[in-house]
C-alpha positions in Angstrom: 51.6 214.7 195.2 55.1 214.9 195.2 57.9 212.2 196.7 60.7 212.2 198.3 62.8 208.9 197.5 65.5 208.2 200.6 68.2 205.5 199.1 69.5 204.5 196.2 70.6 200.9 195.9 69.9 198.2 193.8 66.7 198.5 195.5 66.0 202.3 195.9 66.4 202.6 191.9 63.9 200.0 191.1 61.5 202.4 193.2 63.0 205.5 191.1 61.9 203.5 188.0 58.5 202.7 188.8 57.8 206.4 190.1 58.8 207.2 186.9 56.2 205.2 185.3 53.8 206.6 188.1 54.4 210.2 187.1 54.4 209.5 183.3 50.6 208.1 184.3 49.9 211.0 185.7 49.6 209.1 189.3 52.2 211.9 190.9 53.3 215.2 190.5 57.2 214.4 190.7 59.9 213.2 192.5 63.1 214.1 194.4 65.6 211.4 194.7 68.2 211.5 197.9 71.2 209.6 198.9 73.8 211.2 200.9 76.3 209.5 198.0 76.5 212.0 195.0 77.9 209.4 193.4 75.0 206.6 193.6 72.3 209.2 193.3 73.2 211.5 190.5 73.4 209.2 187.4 70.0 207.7 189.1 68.4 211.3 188.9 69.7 211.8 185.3 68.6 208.1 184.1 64.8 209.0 185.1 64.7 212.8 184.8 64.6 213.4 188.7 66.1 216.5 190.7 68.5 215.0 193.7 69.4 216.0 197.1 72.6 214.4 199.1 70.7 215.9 202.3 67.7 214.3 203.6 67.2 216.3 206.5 66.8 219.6 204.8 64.7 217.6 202.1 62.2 216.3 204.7 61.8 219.8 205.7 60.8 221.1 202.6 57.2 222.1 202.5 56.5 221.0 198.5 57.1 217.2 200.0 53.9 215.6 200.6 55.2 212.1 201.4 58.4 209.8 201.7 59.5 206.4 200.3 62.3 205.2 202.5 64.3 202.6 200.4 67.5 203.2 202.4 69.8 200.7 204.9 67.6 199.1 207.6 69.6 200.8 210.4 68.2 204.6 209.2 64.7 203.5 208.5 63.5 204.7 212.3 65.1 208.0 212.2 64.2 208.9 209.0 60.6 207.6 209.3 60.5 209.2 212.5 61.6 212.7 211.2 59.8 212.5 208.2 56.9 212.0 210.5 57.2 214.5 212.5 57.9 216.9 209.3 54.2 216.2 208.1 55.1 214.0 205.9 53.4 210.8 205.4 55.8 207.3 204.8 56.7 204.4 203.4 59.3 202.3 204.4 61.2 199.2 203.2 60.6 196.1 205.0 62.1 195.3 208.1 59.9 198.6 209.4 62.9 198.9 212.4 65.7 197.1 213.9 63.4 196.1 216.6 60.0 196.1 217.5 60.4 198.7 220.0 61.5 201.8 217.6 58.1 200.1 215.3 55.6 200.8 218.1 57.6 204.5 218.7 56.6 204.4 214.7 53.3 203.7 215.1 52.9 206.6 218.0 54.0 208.9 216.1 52.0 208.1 213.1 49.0 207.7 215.4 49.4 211.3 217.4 50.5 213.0 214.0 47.7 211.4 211.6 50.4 210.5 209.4 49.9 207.5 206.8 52.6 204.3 208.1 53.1 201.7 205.2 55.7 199.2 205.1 57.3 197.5 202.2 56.1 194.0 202.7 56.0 193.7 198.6 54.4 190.0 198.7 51.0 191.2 200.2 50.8 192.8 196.3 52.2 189.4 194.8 49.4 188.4 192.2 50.4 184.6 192.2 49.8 184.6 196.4 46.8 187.0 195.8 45.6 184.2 194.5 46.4 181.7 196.4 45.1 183.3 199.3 41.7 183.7 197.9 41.5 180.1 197.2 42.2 179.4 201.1 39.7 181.5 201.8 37.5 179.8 199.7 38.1 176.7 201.3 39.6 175.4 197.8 42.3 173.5 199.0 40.4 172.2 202.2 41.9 172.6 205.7 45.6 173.9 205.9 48.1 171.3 206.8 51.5 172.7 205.8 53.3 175.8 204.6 57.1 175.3 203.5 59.2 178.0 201.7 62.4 178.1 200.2 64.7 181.3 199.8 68.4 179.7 198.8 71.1 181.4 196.9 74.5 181.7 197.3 76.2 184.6 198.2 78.5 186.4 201.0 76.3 187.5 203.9 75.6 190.7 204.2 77.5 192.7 207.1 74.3 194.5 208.4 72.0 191.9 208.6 71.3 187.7 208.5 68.4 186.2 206.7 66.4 186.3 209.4 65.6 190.1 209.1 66.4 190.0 205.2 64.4 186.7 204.0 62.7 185.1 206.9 60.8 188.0 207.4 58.9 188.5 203.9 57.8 184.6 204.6 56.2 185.2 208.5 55.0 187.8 207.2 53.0 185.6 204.3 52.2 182.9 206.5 50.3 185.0 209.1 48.7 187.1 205.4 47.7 183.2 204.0 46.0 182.2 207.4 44.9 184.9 208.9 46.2 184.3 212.2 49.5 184.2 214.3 51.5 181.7 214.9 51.0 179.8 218.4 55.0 178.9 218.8 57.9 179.3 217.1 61.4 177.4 217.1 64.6 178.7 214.8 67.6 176.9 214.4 70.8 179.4 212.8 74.2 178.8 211.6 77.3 182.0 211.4 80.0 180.0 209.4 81.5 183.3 207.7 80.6 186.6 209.5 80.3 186.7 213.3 77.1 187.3 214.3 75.2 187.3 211.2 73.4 183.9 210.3 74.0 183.1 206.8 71.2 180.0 207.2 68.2 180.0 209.2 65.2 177.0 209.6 62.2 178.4 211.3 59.6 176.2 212.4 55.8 178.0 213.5 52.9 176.5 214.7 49.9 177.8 214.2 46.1 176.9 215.5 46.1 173.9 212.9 48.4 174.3 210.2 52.6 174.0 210.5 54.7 176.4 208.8 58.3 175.1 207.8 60.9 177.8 206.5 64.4 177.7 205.3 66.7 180.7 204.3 70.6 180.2 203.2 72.8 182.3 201.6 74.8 179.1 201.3 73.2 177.5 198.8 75.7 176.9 195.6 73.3 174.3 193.7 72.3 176.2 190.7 70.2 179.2 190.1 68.4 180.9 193.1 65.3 179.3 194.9 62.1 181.5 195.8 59.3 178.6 196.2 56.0 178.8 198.7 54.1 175.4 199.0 50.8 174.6 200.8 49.7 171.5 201.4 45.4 171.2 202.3 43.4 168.2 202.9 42.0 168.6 199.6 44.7 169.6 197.1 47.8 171.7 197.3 49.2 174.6 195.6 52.6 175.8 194.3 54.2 179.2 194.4 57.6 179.8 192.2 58.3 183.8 193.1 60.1 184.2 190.0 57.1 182.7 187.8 54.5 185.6 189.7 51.9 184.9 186.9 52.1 181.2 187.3 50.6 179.0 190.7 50.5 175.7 190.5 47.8 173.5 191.6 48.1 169.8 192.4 45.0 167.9 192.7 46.3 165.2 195.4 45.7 164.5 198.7 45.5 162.0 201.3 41.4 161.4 201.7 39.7 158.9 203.8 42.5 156.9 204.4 43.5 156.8 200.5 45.9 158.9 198.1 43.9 160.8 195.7 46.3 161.9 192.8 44.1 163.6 190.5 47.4 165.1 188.3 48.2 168.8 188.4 47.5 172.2 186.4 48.3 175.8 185.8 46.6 178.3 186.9 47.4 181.5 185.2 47.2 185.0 187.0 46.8 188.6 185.7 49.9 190.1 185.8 50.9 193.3 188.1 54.2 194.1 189.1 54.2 194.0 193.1 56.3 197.1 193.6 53.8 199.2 191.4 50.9 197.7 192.9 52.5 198.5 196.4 53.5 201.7 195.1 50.2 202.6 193.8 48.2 201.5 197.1 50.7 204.2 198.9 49.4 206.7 196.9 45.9 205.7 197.1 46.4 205.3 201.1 47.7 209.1 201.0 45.3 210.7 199.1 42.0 209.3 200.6 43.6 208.9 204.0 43.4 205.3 204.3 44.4 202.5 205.8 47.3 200.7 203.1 46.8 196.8 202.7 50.6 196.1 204.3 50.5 199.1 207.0 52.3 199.6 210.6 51.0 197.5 212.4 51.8 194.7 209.6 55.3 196.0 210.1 55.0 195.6 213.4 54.2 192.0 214.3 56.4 190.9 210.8 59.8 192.1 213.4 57.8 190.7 216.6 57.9 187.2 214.9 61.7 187.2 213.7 62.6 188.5 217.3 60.9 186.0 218.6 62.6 183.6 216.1 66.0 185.1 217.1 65.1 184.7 220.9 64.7 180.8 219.8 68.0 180.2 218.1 69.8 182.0 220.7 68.2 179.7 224.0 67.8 176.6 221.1 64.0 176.6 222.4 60.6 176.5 221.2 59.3 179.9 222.3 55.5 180.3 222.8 53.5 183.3 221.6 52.0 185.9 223.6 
């Protein structure tokens, strides 16, 4: 199999690296690297030992491609997953899947009439920490599902194509629906544009589901210390605790409130075998194209992950709870 890799940023080389890794395993046959910058994708190329292209259209035309990685700007991920599509090619592309949730369902046409394979990038579906975690709900370990709260707070100048609802908010929705296997019933967002008009640089998202509440906050404007990436879930039984940046570690705390009285058992580590979530997404692309099946984060995953976050916006915007169809 051999890859075309579209973008490459900060994020588009950790892809370049991995690939490397995949075709030193023998996984692939190769890679081609493209950015339409010479100057971003040339030391990239040299680094890993790739072969480059500054033109993606002519290299989505090129019969020896068998699939496409598109790590580029969110704003070209419909055209060039669309093209590639139509090419023959079969894709993955970086989370959000589209601007909107109309150009995903043209996606998801396309893939369907063209048989093509449609993954998307949600990277925490391969997390082994909320693997875990998810097993253990399913399980029934923690009891019934109360709460889900996250955290995503840094500080840093908001980006000019994008707020942290389509940048954060959307890898969490996205885990929520994945943890509880269901949709949520109504959502309500609250955002704040202090710096760059137009782009929220702070979002709280509230979304009810059947039983449980999910609480979610996202900042960019966040200067207390070191960056915060935290998941916790609160059950009737006992409660867990996700650090992102610990993805070996989840925390389990043995306390709840049970008939009527605080059970406080104390708390423990649990520890988790260790894969790096871009290789494991990485690998289950390959997988997904070589026995033509369906990839555990695929379209329609895509799909409902921008459905939510427009929803989300439509909230902030009328200051509303809005119900889900």
């Amino acid at each position: 199999m051999k890859i075309a890799l579209i973008g490459t940023g900060y994020w588009g080389r950790n892809h370049a690296k991995v690939w490397r890794e995949l075709k030193d395993e023998g996984k692939i046959e190769d890679v081609v690297l493209c950015d339409i910058r010479e100057d971003a994708v040339k030391p990239i190329a040299k680094d890993f030992g790739f072969q480059y292209s500054t033109d993606p259209r002519e290299l989505l035309s090129r019969g020896d491609i068998d699939a496409v990685d598109i790590a580029s700007s969110t704003p070209s991920h419909y055209p060039l997953a669309k093209n590639a599509m139509l090419q023959g090619k079969d894709v993955l592309v970086e989370k959000p899947m589209a601007e909107n949730s109309e150009e995903c369902r043209e996606l998801i046409s396309i893939a369907e009439k063209e048989k093509r394979i449609l993954m998307v990038g949600h990277i925490f579906r391969y997390h082994p920490a909320l693997n875990e975690l998810r097993g253990m709900i399913k399980r029934g370990e923690l009891g019934e599902i109360v709460t889900l709260s996250t955290r995503r707070l840094s500080l840093r100048y908001p980006r000019s194509d994008m707020g942290v609802l389509l940048a954060l908010a959307i890898h969490d929705v996205d885990i929520y629906t994945y943890l509880l296997g269901e949709e949520p019933k109504e959502i309500m967002s609250i955002t704040s544009s202090k710096y760059v008009k137009g782009i929220e640089e702070e979002a709280f998202i509230y979304m009810g589901f059947s039983r449980a509440q999910g609480y979610i906050w996202e900042s960019w404007n966040y200067p207390f210390g070191k960056k915060i990436r935290v998941l916790e879930v609160v059950g009737t039984e006992s409660a867990a605790r996700i650090d992102y940046l610990k993805p070996d570690e989840l925390m389990i705390y043995d306390a709840a409130i049970v008939d009527e009285k605080v059970k406080n058992e104390g708390e423990f580590v649990r520890r988790v075998p260790y894969i790096e979530p871009l290789k494991a997404e990485l690998i289950d692309f390959v997988n997904s194209v070589e026995r033509r099946k369906r990839p555990q984060a695929d379209m329609f995953v895509g799909l409902k992950a921008v459905e939510i976050i427009e929803r989300a916006m439509e909230s902030a915007k009328s200051k509303k709870l809005v119900r889900w169809e």
